[in-house]
SEFI-813147 format. One line per 3 residues: number of its first residue (from 1); their letters; for each residue x, y, z of C-alpha. Coordinates in steps of 0.5 Angstrom, whole numbers, plus 500, padded with zeros to 3 digits. Layout:
NUM = A = X,Y,Z  ...
***
This chain:
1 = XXX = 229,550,102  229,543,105  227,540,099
4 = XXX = 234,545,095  238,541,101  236,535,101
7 = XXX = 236,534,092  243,538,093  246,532,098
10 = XXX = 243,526,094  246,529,087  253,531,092
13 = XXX = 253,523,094  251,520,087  256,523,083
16 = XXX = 261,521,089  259,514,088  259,514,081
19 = XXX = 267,517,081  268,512,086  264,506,083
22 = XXX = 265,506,077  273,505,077  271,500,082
25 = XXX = 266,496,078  271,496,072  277,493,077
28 = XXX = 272,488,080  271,485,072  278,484,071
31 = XXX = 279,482,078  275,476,076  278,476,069
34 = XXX = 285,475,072  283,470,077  279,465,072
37 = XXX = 285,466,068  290,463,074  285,458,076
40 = XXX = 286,455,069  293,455,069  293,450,076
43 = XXX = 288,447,073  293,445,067  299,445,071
46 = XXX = 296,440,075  295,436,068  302,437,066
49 = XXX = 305,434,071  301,427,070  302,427,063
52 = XXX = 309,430,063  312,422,063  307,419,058
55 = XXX = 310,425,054  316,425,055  317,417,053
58 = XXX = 314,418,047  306,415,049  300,418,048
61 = XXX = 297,420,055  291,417,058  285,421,058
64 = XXX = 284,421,066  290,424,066  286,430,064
67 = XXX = 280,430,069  279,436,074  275,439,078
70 = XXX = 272,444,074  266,441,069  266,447,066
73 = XXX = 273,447,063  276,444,056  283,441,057
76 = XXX = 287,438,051  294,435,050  299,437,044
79 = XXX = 305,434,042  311,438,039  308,437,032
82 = XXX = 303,441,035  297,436,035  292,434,039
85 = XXX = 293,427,043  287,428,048  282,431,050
88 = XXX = 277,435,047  280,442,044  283,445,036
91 = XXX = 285,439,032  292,443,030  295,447,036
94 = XXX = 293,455,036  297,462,037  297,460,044
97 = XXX = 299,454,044  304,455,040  307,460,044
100 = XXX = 306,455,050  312,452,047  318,456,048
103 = XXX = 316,454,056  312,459,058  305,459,059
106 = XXX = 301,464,055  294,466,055  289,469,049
109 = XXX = 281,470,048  279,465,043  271,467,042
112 = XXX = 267,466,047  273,461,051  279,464,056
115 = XXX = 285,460,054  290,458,058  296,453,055
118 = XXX = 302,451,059  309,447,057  310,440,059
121 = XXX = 317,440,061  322,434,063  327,434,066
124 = XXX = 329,441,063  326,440,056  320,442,053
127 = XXX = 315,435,051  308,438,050  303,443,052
130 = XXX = 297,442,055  291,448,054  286,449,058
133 = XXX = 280,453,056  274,456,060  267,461,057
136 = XXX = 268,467,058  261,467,061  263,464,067
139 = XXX = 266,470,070  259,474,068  256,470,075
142 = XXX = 261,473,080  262,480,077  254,480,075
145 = XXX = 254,479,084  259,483,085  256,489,081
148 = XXX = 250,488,085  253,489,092  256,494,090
151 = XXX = 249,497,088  245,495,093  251,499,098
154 = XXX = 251,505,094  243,505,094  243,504,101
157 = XXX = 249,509,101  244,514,098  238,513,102
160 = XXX = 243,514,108  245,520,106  237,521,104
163 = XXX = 235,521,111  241,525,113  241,530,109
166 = XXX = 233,531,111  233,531,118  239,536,118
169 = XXX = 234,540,113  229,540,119  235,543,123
172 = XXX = 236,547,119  230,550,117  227,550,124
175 = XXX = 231,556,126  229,559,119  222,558,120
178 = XXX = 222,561,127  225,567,125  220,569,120
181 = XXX = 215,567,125  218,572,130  218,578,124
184 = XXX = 212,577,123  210,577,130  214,583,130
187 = XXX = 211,586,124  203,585,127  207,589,133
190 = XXX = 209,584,138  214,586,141  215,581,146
193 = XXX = 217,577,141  225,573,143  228,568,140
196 = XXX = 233,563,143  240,562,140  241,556,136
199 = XXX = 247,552,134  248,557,128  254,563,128
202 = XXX = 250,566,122  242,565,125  245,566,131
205 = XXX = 247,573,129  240,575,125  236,573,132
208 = XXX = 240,577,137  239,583,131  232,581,131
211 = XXX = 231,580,138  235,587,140  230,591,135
214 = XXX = 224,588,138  227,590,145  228,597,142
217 = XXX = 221,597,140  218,594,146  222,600,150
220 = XXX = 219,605,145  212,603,146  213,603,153
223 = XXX = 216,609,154  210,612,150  205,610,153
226 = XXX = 208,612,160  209,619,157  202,619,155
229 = XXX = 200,617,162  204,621,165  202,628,161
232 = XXX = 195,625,162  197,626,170  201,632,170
235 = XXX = 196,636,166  191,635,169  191,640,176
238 = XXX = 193,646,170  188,644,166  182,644,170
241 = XXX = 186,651,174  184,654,167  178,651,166
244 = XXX = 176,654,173  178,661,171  175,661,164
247 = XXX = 168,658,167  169,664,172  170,669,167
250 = XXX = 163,667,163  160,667,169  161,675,171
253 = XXX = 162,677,164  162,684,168  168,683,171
256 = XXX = 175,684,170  177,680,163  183,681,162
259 = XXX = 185,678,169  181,671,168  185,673,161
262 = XXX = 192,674,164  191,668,169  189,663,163
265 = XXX = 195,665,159  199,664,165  196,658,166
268 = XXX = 197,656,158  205,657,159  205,653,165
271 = XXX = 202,647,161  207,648,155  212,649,160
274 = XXX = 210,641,163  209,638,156  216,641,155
277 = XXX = 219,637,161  216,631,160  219,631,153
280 = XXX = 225,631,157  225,627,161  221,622,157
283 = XXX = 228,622,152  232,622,157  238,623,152
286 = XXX = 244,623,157  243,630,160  248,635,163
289 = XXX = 246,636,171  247,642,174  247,645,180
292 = XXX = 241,646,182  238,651,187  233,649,190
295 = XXX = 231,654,194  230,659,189  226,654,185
298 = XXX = 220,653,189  217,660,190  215,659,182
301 = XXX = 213,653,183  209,653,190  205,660,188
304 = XXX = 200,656,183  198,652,188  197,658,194
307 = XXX = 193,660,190  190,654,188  190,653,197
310 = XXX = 187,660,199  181,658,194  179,653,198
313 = XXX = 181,657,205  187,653,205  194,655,205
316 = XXX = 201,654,203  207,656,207  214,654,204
319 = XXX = 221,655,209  228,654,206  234,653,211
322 = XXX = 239,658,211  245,655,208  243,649,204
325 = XXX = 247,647,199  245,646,190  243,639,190
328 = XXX = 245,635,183  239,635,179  235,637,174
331 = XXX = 231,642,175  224,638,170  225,633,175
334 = XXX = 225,636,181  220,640,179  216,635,177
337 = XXX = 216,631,183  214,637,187  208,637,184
340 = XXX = 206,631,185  207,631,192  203,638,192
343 = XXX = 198,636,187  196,630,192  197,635,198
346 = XXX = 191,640,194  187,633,192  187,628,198
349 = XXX = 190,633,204  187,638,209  188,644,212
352 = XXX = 196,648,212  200,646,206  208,646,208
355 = XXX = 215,645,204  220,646,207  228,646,205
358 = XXX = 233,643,209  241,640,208  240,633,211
361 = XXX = 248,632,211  250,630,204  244,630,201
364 = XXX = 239,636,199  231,635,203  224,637,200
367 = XXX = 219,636,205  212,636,203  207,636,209
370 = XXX = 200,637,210  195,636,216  190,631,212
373 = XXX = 189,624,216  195,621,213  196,614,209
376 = XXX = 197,608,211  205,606,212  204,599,207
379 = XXX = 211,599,203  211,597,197  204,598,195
382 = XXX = 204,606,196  208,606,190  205,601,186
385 = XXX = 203,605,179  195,603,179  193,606,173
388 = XXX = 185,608,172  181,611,167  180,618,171
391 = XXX = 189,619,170  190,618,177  194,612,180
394 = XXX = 200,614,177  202,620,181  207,617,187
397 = XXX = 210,613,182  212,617,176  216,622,182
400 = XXX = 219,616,186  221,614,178  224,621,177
403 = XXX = 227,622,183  230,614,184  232,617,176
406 = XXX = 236,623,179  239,619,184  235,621,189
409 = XXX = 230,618,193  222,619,196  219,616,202
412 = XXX = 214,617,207  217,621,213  211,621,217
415 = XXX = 205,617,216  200,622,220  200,626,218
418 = XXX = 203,626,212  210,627,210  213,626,205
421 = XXX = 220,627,204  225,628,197  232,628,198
424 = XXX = 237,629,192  244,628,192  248,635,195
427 = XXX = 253,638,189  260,638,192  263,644,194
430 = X = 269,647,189
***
């Protein structure tokens, strides 16, 4: 591309150069021819006037009279018969000299001279004519001199328009070059990949086309690998709960089958049901919201996990306050976070499980409580997400991102022992 843009602008000012140099070579030569052409008619001009008295009485002019500056020039005087009296020129008048004498100075090309031949006039009347004649070869050292400044500028002009022409290619191909960089960046999967404007409409345009797609192929593999580290997560409780029965069942073969079996079924369909939410809410496709009742929600929900507790000799006591309103949510997410909070509640708490259920004034309250030691009250870093090998880590703030994402928000009520408190924006009254 650089070498196109650089042959184009070379082959672009030569041929502009050669439309507008050529007619001007052309002037320069008859520039000079006229200006020879003028001095040689001063030159005799001046010689009429010194030989127009001698003339005029019938003598032959002295030789000096015909002297000049000029070396290179031949001057002659001729008398009416059309004689040569002086100087060095034809014996007999030529065509030029013959047109001298109806008093008006003519110019012709005899050969190799320029010749200039003038009226010798006294006191109105036309005694003689003086020619004048210089080689043509004469003019060929200024329009030869000319000719070569003018192409030495042209020369300078292309080397110009040369240098020009490559620093603007450089320009332009930078951002070209960038761009295939960037694709091939992006082809090998690096979507972190951005280019910056430049000074070009055009590239400008492929760039931000290109830089919006990485930004989409970066958000995608984003939201894959959160999803996987989140299914990770939330299947993890289900399927060691399956796990547990079915090891439980082979190891009393003797007992009743079809409980362990209906139980294992019961825990498949919850896990479908969990895949199938994360797929929402991983989406994230502009859902409808729906009043949600919360109330009615939980005691599906929490009925795995007093299961879960009473295996362990613990318990799970749920309380929803008389009159709390829907809350504006989706019932994936909602479920979701809870099942986090009730997850970590099993994992790391002690003792009675509590989920209460409260209207908070504008918003709807889901508490989450335990008699475990309690968590340290160290902000941010509570929520931080701290992926390790086994899945966990990420608990606290995948169901901080869900609530935040429903407009809610989940904080520590209590340290110790903790608390943990879900408030969703309560549905407007009709």
């Amino acid at each position: 591309m650089r070498t196109r843009i650089v042959g184009l602008a070379v082959v672009a000012a030569a041929v502009a150069i050669v439309c507008f140099g050529l007619p001007l070579a052309v002037a320069v030569a008859q520039y000079a021819t006229v200006y020879r052409e003028v001095d040689l008619q001063r030159q005799a001009d001046r010689a009429a006037a010194r030989v127009a008295v001698d003339l005029a009485d019938g003598e032959t002019p002295d030789a000096s009279a015909l002297e000049d500056y000029d070396s290179l020039t031949f001057r002659s005087v001729y008398d009416l018969g059309r004689d040569r009296l002086i100087g060095r020129g034809p014996e007999t008048a030529d065509y030029t000299v013959r047109q001298a004498e109806d008093g008006t100075a003519a110019t012709g090309v005899r050969g190799d001279e320029i010749v200039v031949a003038v009226p010798v006039n006294h006191e109105g009347e036309v005694v003689g004519v003086v020619r004048v004649a210089g080689p043509r070869d004469a003019l060929l050292w200024p329009v030869w001199a000319s000719w070569l400044a003018m192409l030495g500028l042209a020369l300078a002009a292309l080397g110009l328009v040369w240098l020009f022409a490559r620093r603007q290619a450089r320009r332009l191909a930078r951002p070209l070059d960038d761009l295939a960089v960037a694709a091939t960046r992006l082809g090998d999967g690096d979507f972190s990949v951005r280019l910056p404007a430049v000074a070009y409409p055009e590239i400008d345009a492929v760039a931000s086309s290109l830089n919006a797609t990485a930004a989409r192929l970066d958000d995608l593999l984003t939201r894959e690998r959160a999803f996987s580290a989140e299914a990770s997560h939330q299947l993890r409780t289900p399927l060691t709960s399956l796990r547990l029965r079915l090891e439980s069942a082979l190891a009393h073969p003797d007992g009743d089958l079809r409980g362990a079996i209906d139980a294992g079924l019961d825990a498949a369909d919850r896990i479908e049901t969990t895949i199938d939410e994360l797929l929402v809410l991983a989406r994230d496709r502009g859902r409808t919201l729906d009043a949600l009742d919360v109330g009615a929600l939980l005691p599906p929900l929490t009925e795995p996990w007093a299961t879960q507790l009473a295996l362990g000799g613990r318990s799970l006591h749920l309380a929803v306050e008389p009159g709390t309103p829907p809350a504006m949510a989706s019932a994936a997410a909602v479920k979701q976070v809870l099942t986090v909070l009730l997850d970590n509640a099993a994992t790391h708490g002690a003792g009675r499980v509590d989920v209460a259920v409260r209207d908070a004034g504008g918003a709807v309250a889901v508490e989450v409580a335990d008699q475990g030691p309690g968590l340290p009250d160290d902000g941010g870093d509570l929520w931080a997400r701290r992926p390790r090998e086994d899945g966990h880590g990420i608990g606290l703030a995948l169901a901080k991102r869900l609530a935040e994402a429903e407009g809610g928000h989940l904080r520590l009520a209590c340290p110790a022992p903790p608390v943990f408190a879900l408030l969703l924006p309560a549905a407007r009254p009709r």
